[in-house]
C-alpha positions in Angstrom: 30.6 -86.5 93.9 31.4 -86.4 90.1 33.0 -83.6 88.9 31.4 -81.5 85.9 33.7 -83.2 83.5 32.9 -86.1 84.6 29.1 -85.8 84.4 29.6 -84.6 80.9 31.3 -86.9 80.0 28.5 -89.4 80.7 26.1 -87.4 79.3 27.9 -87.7 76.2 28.4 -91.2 76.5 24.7 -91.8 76.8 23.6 -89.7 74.0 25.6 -91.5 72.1 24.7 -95.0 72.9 21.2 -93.8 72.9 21.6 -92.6 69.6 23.1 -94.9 67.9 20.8 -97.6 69.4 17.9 -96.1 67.4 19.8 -96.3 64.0 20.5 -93.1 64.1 21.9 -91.2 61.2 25.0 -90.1 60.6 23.8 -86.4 61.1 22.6 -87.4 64.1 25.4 -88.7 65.8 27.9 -85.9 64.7 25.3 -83.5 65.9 25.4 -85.7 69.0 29.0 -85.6 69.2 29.0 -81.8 68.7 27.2 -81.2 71.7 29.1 -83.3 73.9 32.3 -81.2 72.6 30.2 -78.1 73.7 29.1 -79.5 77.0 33.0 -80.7 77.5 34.0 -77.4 76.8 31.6 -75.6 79.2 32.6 -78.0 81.8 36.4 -77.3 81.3 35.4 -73.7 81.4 33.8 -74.3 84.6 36.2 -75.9 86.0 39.1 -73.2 85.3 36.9 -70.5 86.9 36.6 -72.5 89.9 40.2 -72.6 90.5 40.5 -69.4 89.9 37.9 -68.7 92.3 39.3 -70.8 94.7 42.9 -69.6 94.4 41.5 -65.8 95.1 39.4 -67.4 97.9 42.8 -68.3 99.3 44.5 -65.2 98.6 41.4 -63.4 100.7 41.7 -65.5 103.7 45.8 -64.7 103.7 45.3 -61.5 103.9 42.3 -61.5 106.1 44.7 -63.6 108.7 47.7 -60.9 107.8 45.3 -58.0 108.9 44.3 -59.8 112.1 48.0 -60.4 113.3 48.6 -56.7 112.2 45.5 -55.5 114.3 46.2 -58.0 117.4 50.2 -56.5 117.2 49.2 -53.4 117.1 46.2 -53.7 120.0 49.2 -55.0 122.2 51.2 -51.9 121.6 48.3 -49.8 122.2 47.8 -51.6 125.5 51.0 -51.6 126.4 51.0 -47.2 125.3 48.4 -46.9 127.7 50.2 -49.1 130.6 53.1 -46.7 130.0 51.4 -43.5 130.5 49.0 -44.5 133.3 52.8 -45.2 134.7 53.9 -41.8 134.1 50.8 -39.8 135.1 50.8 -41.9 138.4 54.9 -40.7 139.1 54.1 -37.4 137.8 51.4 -37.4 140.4 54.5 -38.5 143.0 56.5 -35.8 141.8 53.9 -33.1 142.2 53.2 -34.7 145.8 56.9 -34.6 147.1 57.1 -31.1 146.0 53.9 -29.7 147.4 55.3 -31.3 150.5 58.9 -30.2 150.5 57.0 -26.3 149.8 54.9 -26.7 152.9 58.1 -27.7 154.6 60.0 -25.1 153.5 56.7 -22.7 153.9 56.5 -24.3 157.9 60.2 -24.0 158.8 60.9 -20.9 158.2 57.9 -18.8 160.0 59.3 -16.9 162.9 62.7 -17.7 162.0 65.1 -14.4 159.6 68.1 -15.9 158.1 71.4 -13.8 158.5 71.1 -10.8 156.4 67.3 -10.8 156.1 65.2 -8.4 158.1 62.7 -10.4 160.7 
């Protein structure tokens, strides 16, 4: 694929051989010539921009691969949030067990029974 400069650059080179094959003026060629400046100049033009545009393409896609670490860190850390207090609900679930029991222990053992200095 040719570039733009290139393509202008043929274009120019063919105006010119076509104009000058016709016996053209001298008007005709500078006014030739003046247009293939233009055209050259459009094309450089073109060119620039697309780098630019590339070079901000590549600045996008940086960024857009930045943010997806970012949000794949900080899914893991939510995951790992929500391990940790599914942990902690299920102990505190253990703790409230073992004392519910040792009450109804306490509750059982001492029916029927007055410890010294308490009135049965």
């Amino acid at each position: 694929m040719l570039s733009i400069a290139s393509r202008c650059s043929i274009a120019a080179i063919l105006a010119g051989t076509l104009a000058l094959g016709g016996c053209a003026t001298t008007d005709s060629v500078k006014k030739a010539q003046e247009t293939a400046d233009q055209a050259m100049s459009a094309a450089q033009a073109a060119q620039s921009a697309a780098q630019h545009a590339q070079s901000s393409a590549d600045a996008a896609a940086a960024a857009a691969q930045q943010a997806q670490t970012a949000a794949d860190t900080a899914n893991t850390t939510a995951q790992g949030a929500a391990n940790a207090a599914q942990a902690a609900n299920a102990k505190a679930d253990e703790n409230a067990q073992t004392l519910q029991n040792m009450h109804t222990r306490r509750s059982h053992g001492s029916r029927g029974k007055a410890k010294a200095g308490e009135r049965g």
